[in-house]
Predicted model as a PDB file, atoms N, CA, C, CB and O in Angstrom, pLDDT in the B-factor column:
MODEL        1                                                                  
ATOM      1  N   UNK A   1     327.118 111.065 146.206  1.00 43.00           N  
ATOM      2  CA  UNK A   1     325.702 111.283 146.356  1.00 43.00           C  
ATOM      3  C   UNK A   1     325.020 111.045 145.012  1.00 43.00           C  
ATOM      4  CB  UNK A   1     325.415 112.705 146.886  1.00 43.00           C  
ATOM      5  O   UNK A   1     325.599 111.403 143.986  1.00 43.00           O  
ATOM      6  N   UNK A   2     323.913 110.505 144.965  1.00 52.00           N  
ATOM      7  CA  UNK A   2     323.150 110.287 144.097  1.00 52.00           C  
ATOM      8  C   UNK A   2     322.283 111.551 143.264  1.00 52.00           C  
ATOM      9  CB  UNK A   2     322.440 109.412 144.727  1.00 52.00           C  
ATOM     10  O   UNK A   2     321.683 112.375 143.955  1.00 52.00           O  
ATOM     11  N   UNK A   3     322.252 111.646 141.935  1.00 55.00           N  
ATOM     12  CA  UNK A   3     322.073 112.574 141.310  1.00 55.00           C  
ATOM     13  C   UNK A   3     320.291 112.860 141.044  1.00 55.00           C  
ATOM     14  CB  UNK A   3     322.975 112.326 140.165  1.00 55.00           C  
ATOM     15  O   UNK A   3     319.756 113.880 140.611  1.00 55.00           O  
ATOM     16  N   UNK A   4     319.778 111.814 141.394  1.00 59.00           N  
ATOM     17  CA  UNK A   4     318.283 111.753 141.381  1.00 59.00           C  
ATOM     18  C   UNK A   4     317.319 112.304 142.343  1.00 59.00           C  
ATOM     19  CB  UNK A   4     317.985 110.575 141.367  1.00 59.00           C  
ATOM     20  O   UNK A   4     316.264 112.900 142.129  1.00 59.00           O  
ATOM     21  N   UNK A   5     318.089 111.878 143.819  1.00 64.00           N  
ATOM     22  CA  UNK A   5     317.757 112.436 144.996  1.00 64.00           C  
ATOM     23  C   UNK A   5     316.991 111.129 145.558  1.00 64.00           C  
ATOM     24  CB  UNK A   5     316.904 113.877 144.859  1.00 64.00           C  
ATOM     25  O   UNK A   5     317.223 109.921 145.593  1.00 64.00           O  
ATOM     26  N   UNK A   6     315.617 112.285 146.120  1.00 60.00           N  
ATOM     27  CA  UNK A   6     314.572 111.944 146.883  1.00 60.00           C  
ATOM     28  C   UNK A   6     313.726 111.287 145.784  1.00 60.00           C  
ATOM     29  CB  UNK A   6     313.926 113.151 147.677  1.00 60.00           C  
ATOM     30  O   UNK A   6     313.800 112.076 144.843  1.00 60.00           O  
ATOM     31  N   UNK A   7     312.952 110.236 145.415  1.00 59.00           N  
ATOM     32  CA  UNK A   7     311.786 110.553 144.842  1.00 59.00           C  
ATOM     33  C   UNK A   7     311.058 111.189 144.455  1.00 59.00           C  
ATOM     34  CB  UNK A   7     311.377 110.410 145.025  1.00 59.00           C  
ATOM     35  O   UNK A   7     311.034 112.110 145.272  1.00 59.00           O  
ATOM     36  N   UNK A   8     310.218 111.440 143.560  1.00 62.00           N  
ATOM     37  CA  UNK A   8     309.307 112.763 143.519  1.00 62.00           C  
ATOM     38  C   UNK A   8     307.623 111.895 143.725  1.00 62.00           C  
ATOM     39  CB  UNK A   8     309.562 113.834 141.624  1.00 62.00           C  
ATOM     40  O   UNK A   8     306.514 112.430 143.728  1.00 62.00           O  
ATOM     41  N   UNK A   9     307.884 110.770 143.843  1.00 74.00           N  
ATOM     42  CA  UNK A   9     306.452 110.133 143.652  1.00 74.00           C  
ATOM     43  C   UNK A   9     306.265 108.968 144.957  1.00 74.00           C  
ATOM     44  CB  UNK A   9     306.353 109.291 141.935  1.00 74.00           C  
ATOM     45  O   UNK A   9     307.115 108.255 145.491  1.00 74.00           O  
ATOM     46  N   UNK A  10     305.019 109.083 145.176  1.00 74.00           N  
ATOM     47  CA  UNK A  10     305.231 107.679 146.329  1.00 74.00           C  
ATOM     48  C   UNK A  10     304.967 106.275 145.685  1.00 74.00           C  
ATOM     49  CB  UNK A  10     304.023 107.739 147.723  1.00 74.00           C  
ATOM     50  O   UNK A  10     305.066 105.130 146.126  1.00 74.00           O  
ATOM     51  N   UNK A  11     304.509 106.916 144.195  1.00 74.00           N  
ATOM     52  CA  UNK A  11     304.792 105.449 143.570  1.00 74.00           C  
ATOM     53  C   UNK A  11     306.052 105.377 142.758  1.00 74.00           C  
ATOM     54  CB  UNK A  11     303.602 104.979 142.589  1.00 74.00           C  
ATOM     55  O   UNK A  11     305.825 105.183 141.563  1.00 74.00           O  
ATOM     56  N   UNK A  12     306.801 105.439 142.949  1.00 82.00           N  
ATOM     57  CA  UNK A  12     308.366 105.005 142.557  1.00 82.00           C  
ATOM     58  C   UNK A  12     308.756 103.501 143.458  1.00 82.00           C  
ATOM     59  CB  UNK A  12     309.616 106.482 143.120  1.00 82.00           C  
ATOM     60  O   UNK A  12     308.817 103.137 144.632  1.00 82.00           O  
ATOM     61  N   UNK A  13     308.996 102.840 141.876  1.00 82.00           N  
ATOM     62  CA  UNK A  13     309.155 101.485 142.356  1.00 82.00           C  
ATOM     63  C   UNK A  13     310.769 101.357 143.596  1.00 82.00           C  
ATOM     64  CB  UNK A  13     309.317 100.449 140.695  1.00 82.00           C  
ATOM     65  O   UNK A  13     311.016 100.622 144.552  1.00 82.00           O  
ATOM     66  N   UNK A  14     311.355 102.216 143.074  1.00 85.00           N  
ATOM     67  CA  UNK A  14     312.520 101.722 144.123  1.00 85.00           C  
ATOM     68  C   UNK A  14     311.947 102.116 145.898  1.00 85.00           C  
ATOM     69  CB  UNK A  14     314.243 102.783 143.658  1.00 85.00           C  
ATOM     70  O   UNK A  14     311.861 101.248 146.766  1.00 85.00           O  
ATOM     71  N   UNK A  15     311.676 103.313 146.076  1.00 84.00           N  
ATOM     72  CA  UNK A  15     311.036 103.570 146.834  1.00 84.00           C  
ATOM     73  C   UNK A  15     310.185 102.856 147.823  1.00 84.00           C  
ATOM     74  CB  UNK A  15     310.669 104.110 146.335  1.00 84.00           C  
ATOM     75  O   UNK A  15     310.375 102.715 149.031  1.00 84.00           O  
ATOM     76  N   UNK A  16     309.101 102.386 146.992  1.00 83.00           N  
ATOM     77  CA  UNK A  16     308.191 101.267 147.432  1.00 83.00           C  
ATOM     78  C   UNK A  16     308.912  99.857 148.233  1.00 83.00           C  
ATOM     79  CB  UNK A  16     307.444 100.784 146.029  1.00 83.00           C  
ATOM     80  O   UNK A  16     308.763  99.110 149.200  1.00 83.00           O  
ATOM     81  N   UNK A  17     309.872 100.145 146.939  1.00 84.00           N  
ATOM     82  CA  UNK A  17     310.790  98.469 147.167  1.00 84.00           C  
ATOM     83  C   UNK A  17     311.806  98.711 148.585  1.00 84.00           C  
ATOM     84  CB  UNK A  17     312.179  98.010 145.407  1.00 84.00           C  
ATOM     85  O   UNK A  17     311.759  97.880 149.492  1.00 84.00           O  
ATOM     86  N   UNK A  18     312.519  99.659 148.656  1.00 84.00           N  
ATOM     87  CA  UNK A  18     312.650 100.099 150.175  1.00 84.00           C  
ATOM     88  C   UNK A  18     311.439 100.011 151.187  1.00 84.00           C  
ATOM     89  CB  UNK A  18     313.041 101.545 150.187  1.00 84.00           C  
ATOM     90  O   UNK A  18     311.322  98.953 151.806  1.00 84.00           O  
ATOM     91  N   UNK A  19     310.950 100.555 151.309  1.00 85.00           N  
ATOM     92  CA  UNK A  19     309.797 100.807 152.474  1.00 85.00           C  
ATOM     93  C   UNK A  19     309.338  99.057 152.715  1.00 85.00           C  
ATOM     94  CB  UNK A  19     308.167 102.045 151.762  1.00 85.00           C  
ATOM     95  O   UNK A  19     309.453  98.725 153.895  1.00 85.00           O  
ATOM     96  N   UNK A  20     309.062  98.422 152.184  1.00 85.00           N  
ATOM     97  CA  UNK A  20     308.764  97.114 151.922  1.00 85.00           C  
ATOM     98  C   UNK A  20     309.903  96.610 153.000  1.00 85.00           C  
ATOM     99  CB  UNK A  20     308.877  96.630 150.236  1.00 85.00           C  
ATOM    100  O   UNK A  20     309.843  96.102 154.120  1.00 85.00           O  
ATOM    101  N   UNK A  21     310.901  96.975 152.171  1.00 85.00           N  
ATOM    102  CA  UNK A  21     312.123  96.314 152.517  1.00 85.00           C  
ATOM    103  C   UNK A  21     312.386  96.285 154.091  1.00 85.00           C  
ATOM    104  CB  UNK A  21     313.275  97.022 151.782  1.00 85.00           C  
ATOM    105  O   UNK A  21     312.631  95.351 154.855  1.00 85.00           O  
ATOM    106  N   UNK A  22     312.191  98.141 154.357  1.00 86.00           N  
ATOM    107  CA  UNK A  22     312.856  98.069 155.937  1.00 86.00           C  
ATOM    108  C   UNK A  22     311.531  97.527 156.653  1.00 86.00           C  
ATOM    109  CB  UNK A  22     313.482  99.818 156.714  1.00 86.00           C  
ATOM    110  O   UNK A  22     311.501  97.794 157.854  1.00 86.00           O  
ATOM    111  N   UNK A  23     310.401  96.801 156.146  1.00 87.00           N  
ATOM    112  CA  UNK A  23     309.399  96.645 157.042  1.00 87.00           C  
ATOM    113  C   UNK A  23     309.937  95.068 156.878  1.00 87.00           C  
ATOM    114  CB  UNK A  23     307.701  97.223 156.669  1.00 87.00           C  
ATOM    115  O   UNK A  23     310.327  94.473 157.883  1.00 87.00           O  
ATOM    116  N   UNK A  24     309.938  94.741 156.219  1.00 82.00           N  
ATOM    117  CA  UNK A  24     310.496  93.174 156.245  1.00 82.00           C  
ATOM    118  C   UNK A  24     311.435  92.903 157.456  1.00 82.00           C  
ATOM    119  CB  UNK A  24     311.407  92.811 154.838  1.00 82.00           C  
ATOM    120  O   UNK A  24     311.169  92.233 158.454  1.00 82.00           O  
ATOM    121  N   UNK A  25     312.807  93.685 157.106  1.00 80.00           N  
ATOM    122  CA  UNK A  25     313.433  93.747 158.137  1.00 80.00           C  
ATOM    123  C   UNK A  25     313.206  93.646 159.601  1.00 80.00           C  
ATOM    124  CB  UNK A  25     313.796  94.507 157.961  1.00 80.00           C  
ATOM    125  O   UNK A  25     313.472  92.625 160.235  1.00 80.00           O  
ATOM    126  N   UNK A  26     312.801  94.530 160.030  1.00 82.00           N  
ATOM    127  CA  UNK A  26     311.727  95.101 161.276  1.00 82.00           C  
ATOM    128  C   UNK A  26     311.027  93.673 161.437  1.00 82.00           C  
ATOM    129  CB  UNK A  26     310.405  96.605 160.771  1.00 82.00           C  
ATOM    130  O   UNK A  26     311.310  93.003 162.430  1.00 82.00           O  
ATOM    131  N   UNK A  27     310.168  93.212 160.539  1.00 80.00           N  
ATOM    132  CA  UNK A  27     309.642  91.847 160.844  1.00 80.00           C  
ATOM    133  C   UNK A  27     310.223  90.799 161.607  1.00 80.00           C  
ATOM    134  CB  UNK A  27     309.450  91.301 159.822  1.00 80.00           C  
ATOM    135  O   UNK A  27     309.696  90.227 162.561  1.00 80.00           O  
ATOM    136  N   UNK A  28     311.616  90.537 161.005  1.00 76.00           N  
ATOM    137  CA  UNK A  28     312.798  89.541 160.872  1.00 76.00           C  
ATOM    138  C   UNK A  28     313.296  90.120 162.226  1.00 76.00           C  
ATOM    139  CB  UNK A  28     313.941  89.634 159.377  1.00 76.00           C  
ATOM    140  O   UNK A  28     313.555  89.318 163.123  1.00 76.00           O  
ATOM    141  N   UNK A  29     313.416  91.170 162.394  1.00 77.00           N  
ATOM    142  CA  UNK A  29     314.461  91.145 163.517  1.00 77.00           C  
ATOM    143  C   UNK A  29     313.422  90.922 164.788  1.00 77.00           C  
ATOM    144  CB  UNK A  29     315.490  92.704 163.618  1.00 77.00           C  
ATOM    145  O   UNK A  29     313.794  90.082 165.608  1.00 77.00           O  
ATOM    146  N   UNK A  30     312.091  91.621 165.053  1.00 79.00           N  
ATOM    147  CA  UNK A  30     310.936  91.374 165.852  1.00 79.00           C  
ATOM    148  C   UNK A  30     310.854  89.729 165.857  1.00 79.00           C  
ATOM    149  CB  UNK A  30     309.558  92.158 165.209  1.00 79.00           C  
ATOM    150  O   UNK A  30     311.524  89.411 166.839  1.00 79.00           O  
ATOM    151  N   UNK A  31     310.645  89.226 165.596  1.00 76.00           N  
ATOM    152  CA  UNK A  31     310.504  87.473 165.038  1.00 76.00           C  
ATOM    153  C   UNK A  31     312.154  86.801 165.543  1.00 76.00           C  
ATOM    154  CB  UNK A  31     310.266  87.336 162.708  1.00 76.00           C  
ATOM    155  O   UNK A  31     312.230  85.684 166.054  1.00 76.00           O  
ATOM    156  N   UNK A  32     313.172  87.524 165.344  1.00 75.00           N  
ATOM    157  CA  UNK A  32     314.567  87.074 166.068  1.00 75.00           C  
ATOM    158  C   UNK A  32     314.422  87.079 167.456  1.00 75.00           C  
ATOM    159  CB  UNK A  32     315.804  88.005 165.762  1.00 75.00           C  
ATOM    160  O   UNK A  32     314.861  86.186 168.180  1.00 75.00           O  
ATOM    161  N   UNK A  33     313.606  88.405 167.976  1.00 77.00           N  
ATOM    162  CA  UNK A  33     314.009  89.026 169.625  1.00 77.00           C  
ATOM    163  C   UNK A  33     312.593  88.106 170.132  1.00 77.00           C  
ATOM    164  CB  UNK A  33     313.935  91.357 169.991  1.00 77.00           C  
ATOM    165  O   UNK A  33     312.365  88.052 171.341  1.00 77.00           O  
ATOM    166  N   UNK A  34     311.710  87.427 169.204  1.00 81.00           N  
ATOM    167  CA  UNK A  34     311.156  86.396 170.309  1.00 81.00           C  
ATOM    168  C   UNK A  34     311.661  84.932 170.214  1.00 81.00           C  
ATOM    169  CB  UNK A  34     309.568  86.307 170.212  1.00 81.00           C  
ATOM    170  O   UNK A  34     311.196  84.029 170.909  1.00 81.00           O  
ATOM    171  N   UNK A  35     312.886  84.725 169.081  1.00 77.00           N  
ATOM    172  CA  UNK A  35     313.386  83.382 169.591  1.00 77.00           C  
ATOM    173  C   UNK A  35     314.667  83.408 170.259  1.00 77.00           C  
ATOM    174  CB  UNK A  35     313.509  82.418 168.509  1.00 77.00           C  
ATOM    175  O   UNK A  35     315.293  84.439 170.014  1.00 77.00           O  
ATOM    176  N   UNK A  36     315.342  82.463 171.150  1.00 75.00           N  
ATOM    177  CA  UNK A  36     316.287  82.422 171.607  1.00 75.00           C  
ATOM    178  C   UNK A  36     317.134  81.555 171.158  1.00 75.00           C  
ATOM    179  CB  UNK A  36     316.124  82.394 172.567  1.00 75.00           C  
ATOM    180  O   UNK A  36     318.087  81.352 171.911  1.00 75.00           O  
ATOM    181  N   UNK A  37     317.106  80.754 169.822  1.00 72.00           N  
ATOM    182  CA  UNK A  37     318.080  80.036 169.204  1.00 72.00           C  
ATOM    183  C   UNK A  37     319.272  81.029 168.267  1.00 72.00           C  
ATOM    184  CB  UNK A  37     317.241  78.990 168.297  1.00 72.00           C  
ATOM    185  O   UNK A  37     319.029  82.160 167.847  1.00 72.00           O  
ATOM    186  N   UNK A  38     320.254  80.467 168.126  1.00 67.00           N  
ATOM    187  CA  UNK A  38     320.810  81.230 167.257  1.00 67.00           C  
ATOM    188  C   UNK A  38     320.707  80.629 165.986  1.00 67.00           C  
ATOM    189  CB  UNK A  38     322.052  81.524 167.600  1.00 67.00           C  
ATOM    190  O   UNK A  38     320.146  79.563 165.734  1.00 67.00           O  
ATOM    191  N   UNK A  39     321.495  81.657 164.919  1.00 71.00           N  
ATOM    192  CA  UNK A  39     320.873  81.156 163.607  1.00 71.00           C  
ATOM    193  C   UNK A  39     321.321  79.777 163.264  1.00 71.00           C  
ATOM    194  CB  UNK A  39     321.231  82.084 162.416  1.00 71.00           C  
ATOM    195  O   UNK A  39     322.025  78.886 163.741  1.00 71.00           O  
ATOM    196  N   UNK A  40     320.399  80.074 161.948  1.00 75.00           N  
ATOM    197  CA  UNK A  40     321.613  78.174 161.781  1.00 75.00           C  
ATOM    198  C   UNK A  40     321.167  78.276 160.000  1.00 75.00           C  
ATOM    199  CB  UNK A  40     320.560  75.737 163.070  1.00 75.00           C  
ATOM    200  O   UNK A  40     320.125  78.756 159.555  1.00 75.00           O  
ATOM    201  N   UNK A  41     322.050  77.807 159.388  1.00 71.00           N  
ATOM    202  CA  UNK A  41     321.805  78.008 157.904  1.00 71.00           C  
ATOM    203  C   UNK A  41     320.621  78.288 156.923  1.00 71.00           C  
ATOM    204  CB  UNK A  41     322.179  77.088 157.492  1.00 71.00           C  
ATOM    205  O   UNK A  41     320.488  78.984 155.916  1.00 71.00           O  
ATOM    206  N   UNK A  42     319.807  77.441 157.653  1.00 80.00           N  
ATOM    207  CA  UNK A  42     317.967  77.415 156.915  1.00 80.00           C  
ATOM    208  C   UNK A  42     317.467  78.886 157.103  1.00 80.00           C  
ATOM    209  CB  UNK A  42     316.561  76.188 157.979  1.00 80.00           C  
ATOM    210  O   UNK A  42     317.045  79.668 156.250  1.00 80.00           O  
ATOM    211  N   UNK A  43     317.685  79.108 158.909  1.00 80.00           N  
ATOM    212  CA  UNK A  43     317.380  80.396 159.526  1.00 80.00           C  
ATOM    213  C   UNK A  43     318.095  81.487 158.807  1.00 80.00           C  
ATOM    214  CB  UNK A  43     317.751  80.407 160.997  1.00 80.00           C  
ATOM    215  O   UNK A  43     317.290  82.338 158.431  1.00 80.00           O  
ATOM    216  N   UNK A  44     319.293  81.752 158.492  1.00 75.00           N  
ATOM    217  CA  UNK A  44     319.971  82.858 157.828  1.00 75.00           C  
ATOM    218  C   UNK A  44     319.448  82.810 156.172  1.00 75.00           C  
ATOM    219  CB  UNK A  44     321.726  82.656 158.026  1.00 75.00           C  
ATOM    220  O   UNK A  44     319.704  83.775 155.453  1.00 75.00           O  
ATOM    221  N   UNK A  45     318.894  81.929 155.769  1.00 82.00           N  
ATOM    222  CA  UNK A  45     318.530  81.552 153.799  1.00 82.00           C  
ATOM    223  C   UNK A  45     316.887  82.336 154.312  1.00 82.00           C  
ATOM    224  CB  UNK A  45     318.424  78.919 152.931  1.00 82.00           C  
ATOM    225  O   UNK A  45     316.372  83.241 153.655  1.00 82.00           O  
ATOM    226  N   UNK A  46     316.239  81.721 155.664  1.00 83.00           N  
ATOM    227  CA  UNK A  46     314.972  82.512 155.259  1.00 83.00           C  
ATOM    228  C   UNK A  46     314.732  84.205 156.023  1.00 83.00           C  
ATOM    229  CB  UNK A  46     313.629  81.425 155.754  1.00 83.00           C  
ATOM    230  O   UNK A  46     313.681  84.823 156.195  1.00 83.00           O  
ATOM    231  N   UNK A  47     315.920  84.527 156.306  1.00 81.00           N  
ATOM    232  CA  UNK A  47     316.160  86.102 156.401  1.00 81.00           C  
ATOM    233  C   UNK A  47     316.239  86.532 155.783  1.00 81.00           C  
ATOM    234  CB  UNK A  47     316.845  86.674 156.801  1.00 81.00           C  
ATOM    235  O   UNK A  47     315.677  87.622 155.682  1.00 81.00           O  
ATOM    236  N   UNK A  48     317.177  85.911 154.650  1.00 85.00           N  
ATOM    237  CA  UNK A  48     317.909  86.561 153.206  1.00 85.00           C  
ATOM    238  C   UNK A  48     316.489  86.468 152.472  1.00 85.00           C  
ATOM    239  CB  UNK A  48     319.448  85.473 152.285  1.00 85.00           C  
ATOM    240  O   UNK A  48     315.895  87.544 152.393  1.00 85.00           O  
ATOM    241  N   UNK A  49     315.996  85.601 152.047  1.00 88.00           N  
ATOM    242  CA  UNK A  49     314.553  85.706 151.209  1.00 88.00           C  
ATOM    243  C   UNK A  49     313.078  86.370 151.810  1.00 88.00           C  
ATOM    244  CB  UNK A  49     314.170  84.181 150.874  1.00 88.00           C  
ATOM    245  O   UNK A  49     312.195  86.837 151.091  1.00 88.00           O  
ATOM    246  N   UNK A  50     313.050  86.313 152.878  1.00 84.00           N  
ATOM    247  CA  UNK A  50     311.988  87.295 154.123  1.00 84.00           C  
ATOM    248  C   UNK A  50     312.275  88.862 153.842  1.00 84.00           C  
ATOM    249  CB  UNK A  50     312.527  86.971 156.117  1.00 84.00           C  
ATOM    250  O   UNK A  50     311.591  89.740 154.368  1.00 84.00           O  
ATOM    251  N   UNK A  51     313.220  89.099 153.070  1.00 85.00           N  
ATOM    252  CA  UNK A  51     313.819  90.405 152.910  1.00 85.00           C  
ATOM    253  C   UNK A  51     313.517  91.244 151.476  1.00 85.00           C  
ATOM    254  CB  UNK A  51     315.335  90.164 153.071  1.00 85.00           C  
ATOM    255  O   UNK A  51     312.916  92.260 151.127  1.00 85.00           O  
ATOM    256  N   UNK A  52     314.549  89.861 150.701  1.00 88.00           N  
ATOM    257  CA  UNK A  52     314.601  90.034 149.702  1.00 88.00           C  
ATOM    258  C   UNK A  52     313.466  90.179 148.498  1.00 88.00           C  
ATOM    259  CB  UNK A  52     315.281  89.357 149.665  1.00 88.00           C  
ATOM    260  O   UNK A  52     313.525  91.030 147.610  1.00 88.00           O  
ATOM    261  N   UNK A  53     312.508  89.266 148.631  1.00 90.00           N  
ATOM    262  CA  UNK A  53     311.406  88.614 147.973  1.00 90.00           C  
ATOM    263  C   UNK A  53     309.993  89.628 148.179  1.00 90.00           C  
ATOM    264  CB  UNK A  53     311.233  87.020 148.675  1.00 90.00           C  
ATOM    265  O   UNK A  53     309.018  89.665 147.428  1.00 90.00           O  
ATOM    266  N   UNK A  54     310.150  90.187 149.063  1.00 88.00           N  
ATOM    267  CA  UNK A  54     308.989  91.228 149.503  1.00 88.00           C  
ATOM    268  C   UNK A  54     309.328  92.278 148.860  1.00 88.00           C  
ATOM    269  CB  UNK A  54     308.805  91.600 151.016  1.00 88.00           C  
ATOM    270  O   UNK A  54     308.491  93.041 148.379  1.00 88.00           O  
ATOM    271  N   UNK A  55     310.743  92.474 148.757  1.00 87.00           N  
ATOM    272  CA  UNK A  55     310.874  94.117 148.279  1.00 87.00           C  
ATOM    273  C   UNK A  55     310.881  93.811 146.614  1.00 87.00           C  
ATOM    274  CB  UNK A  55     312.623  95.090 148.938  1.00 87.00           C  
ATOM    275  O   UNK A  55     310.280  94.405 145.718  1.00 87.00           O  
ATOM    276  N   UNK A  56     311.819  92.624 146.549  1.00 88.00           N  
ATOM    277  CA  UNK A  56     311.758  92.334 144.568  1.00 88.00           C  
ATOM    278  C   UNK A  56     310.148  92.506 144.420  1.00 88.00           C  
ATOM    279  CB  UNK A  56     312.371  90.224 143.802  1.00 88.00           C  
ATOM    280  O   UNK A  56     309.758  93.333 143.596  1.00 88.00           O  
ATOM    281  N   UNK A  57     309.282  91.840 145.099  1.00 89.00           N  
ATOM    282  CA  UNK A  57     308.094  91.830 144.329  1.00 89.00           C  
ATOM    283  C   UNK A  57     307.183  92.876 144.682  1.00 89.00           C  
ATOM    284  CB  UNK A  57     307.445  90.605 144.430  1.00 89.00           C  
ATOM    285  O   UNK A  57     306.103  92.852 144.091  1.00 89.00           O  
ATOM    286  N   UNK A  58     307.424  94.008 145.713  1.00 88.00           N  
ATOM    287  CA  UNK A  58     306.947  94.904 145.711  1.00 88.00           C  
ATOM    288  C   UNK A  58     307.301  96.320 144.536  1.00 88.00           C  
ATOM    289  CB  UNK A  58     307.096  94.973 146.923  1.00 88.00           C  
ATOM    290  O   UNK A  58     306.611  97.283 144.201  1.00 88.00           O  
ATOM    291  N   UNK A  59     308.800  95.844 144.126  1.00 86.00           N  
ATOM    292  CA  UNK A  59     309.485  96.822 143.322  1.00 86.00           C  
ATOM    293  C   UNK A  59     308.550  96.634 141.968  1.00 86.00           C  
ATOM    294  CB  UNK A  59     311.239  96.499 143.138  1.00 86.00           C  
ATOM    295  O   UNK A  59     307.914  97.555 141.456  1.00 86.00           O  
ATOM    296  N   UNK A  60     308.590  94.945 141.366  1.00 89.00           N  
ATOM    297  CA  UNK A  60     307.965  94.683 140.663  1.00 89.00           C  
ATOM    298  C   UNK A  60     306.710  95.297 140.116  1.00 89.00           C  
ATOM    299  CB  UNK A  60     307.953  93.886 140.975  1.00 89.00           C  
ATOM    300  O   UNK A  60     306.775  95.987 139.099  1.00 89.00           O  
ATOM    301  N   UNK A  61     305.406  95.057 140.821  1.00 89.00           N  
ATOM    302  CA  UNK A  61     304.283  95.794 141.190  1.00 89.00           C  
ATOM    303  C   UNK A  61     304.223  97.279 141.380  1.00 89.00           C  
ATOM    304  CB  UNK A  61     303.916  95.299 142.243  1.00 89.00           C  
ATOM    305  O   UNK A  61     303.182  97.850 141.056  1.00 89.00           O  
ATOM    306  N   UNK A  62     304.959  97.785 141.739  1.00 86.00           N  
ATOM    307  CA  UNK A  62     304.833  99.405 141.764  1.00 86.00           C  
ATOM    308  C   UNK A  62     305.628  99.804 139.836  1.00 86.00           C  
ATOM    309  CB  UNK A  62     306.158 100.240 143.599  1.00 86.00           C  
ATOM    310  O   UNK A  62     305.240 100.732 139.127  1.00 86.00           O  
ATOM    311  N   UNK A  63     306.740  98.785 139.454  1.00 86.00           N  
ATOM    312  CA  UNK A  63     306.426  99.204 138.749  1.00 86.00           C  
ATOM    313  C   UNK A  63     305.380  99.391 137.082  1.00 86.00           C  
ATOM    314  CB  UNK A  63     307.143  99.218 139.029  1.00 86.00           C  
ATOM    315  O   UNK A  63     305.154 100.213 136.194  1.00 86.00           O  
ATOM    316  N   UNK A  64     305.107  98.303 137.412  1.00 87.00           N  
ATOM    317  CA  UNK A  64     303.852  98.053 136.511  1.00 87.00           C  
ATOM    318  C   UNK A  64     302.828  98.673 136.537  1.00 87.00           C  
ATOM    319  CB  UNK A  64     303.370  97.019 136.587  1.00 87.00           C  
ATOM    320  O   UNK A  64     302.251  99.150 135.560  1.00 87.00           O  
ATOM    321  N   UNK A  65     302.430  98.741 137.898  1.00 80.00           N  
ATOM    322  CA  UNK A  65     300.932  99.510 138.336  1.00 80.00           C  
ATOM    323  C   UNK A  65     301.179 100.904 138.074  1.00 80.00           C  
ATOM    324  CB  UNK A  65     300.421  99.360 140.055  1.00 80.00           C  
ATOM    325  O   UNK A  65     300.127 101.533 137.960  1.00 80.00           O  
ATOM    326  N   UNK A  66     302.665 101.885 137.885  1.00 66.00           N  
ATOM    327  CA  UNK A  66     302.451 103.190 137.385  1.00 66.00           C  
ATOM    328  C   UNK A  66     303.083 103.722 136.195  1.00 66.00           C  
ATOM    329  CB  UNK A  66     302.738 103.978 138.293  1.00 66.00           C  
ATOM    330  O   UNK A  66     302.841 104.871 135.828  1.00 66.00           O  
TER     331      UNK A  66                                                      
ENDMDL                                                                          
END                                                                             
């Protein structure tokens, strides 16, 4: 278990960078359950960055802005 915990702030960049994150997700998978192809390499590179890139640059921004 992690020694930090919970957050104490709602601006904590990791935090932020989660919440971001599982909404990305949620996006990606909503956006999967209306296509019926399966993946295919391009499709799995723009999951990985649909994910990734929202939360890096949300982490980013939260932490600058506090």
């Amino acid at each position: 278990m992690s020694s930090t915990g919970f957050p104490s702030s709602w601006s904590d960049p990791e935090y932020i960078a989660t919440v971001v994150g599982v909404l990305a997700t949620g996006v990606v998978i909503f956006h999967s359950a209306l296509t019926k192809s399966g993946p295919t390499v391009e499709e799995v590179l723009f999951v990985v960055l649909a994910i990734t890139l929202p939360a890096g640059i949300a982490y980013e921004i939260a932490s600058r802005w506090g």
